[in-house]
N, C-alpha and C positions, 0 to 999 in steps of 0.2 A: 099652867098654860098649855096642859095636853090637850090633843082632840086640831091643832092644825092644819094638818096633813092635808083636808083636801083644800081649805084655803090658800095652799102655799101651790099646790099642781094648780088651780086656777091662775093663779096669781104668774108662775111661771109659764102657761099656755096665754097671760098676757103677753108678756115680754118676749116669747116664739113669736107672737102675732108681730109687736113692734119690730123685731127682727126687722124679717120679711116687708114691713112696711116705711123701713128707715126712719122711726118713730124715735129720733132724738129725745124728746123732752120725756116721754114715756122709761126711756133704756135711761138716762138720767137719775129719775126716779128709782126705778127699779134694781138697779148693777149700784153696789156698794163702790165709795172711795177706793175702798185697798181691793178688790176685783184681781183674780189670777184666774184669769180661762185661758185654760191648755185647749187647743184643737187637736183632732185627731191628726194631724200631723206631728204634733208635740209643739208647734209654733205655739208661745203665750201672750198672751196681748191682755193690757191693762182696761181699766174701763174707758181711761181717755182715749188708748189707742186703737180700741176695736171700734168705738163712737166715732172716731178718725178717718178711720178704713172704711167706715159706711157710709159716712158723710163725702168722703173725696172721690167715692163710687169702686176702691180699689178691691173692695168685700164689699157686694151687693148680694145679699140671701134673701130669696124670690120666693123661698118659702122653709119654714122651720116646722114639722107636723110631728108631734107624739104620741105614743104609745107604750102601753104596757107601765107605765106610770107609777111607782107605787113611793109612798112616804113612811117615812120615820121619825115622829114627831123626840126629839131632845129637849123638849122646852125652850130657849129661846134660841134654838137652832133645829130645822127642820133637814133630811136629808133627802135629796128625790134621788130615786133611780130609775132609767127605763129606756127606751129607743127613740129614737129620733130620725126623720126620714128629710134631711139636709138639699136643698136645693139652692147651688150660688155662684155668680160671676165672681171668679177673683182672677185678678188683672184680666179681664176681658172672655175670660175662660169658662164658656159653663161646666159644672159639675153638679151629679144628683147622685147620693149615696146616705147608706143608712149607719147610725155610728148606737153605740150602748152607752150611757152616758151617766155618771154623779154629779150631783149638783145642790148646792148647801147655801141654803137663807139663812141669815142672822138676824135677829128681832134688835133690833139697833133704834133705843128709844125711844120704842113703841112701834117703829115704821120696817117691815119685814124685807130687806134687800140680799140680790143675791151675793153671796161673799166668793162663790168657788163653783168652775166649770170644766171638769176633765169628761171627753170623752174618746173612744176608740172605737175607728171604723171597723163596721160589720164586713166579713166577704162578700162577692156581690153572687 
C-alpha cells in the first residue's frame, strides 16, 4: 500500500477546504470516529465536538492554507507533517496565526480518515 503520501496531502487540503467551508458532511467523511485533535492551545476536541463548534458557529475557521507539506507513507497509516496558516472566529474573536502541525490518516476499511491532529503555534 506504499506510494500514498500525495493522495493522503490532497485528501487532507480537502478537509482544510471543508474546514474553512463548514463542510459537515465532508468533515464526517473525512475525521475518523475516535478523532483526538489537540489545538495549538493544547484544548482537544473529538470529532463530534469540533463538528459541534463549527456547526453552533463557536469555531468558525475562515480559512485553513498549507504548506511545506510532506508525507510518510506507514502502509495503512500515512503521517503529514507541515505548516498551516489558521484563520478563525472562536467565540466571536478573530484570530490568524500559523501553527507546525502532525497529522495521521488510518486506512480504516478501505476508506482513508483522519485519526490524529496535534499542532503548535508558530511565533508570529
Amino acid at each position: 500500500m506504499a506510494g500514498n503520501g500525495q493522495m493522503i496531502i490532497d485528501l487532507d487540503k480537502k478537509r482544510m477546504t471543508a474546514m474553512g467551508q463548514r463542510d459537515a458532511g465532508t468533515l464526517n467523511m473525512l475525521l475518523s470516529d475516535d478523532l483526538v485533535y489537540t489545538h495549538s492551545s493544547a484544548r482537544q476536541d473529538t470529532k463530534q465536538s469540533l463538528i459541534a463548534a463549527m456547526a453552533s458557529g463557536t469555531t468558525v475557521y475562515t480559512s485553513v492554507v498549507p504548506s511545506e507539506v510532506k508525507a510518510q507513507d506507514c502502509g495503512d497509516a500515512v503521517v503529514l507533517t507541515g505548516i498551516a496558516r489558521i484563520s478563525v472566529n472562536s467565540n466571536g474573536k478573530p484570530n490568524s496565526f500559523g501553527v507546525r502541525f502532525t497529522d495521521v490518516y488510518a486506512n480504516k476499511g478501505g476508506r482513508w480518515q483522519m485519526v490524529t491532529w496535534q499542532s503548535t503555534r508558530l511565533p508570529e
